[in-house]
C-alpha positions in Angstrom: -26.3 -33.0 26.1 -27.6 -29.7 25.4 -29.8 -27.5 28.1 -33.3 -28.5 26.1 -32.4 -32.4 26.5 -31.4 -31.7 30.6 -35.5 -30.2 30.3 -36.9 -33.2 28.6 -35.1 -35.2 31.4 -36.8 -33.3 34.1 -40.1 -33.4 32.7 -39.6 -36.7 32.1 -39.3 -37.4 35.8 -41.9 -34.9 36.8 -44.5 -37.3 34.9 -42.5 -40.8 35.6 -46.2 -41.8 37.4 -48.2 -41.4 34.7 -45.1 -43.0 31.7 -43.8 -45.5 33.1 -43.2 -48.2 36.2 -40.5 -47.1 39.0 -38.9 -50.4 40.5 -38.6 -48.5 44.3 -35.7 -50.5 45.3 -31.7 -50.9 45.1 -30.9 -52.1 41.3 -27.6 -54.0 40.8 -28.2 -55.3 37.1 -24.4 -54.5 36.6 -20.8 -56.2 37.7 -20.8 -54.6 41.2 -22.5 -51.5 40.5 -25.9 -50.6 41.9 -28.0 -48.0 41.3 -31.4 -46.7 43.7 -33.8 -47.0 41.1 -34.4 -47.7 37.1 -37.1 -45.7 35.5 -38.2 -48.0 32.7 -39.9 -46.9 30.0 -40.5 -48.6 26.2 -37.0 -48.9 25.0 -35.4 -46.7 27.6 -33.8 -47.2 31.2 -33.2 -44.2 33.4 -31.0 -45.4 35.9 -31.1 -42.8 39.4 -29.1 -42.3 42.3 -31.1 -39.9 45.7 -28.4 -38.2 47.3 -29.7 -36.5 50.6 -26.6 -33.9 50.8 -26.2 -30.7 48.9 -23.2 -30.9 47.2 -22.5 -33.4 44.6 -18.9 -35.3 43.2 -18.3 -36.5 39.9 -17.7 -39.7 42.0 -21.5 -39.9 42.7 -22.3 -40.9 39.5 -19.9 -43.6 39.0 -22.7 -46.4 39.5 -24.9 -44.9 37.2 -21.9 -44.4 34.6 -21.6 -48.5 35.0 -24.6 -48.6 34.5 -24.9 -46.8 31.1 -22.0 -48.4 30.2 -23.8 -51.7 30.3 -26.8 -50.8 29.4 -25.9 -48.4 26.7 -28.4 -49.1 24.0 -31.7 -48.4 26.1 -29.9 -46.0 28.7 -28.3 -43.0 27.3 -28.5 -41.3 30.5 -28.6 -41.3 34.3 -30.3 -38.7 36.9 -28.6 -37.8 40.5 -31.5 -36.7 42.4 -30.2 -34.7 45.7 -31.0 -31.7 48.2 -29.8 -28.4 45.6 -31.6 -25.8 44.5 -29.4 -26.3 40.8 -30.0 -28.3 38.0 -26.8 -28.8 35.9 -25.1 -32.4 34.4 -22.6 -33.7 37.0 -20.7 -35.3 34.6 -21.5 -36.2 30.6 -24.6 -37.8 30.3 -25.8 -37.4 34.1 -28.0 -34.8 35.4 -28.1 -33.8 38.6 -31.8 -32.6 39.9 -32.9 -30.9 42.7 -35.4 -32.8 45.0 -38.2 -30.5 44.5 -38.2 -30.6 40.4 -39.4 -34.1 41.0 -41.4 -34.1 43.6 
């Protein structure tokens, strides 16, 4: 996804409270895979992972990569939130985002 989408995804989530309902609360709609959270919104699922270390792994998103895979009509892609300063996709069609973009 190109840099302008990553900035639609992080806006997104900087104004999830006022869009749409967050289900607070370990998701496992998926064959074994659970995710932290699903922003839904009309149409769309954003499936997210909180990570509370500062360095990520392409294996941190392999949940949420279920997840899409499952859910690939309505949930295009996935957010790692986690404690960075840098906001730059983990792996095609994740983003990772610091903590403090969305809170």
């Amino acid at each position: 996804m190109a840099p302008t989408t990553a900035l639609r995804y992080v806006h997104l989530l900087n104004t999830s409270y006022q869009l749409v309902r967050v289900e607070p609360y370990a998701v496992n709609r998926t064959k074994g895979a659970e995710v932290d959270l699903v922003i839904e919104t009309p149409g769309r699922l954003i499936p997210v992972e909180v990570k509370g270390r500062p360095r990520l792994h392409v294996s941190d998103a392999r949940h949420l990569k279920t997840f899409m895979r499952d859910y690939r009509d309505e949930a295009p892609a996935g957010v790692v939130i986690y404690a960075s300063r840098e906001t730059y996709w983990l792996t095609d069609g994740v983003l990772a985002v610091p903590w403090d973009r969305v809170a």
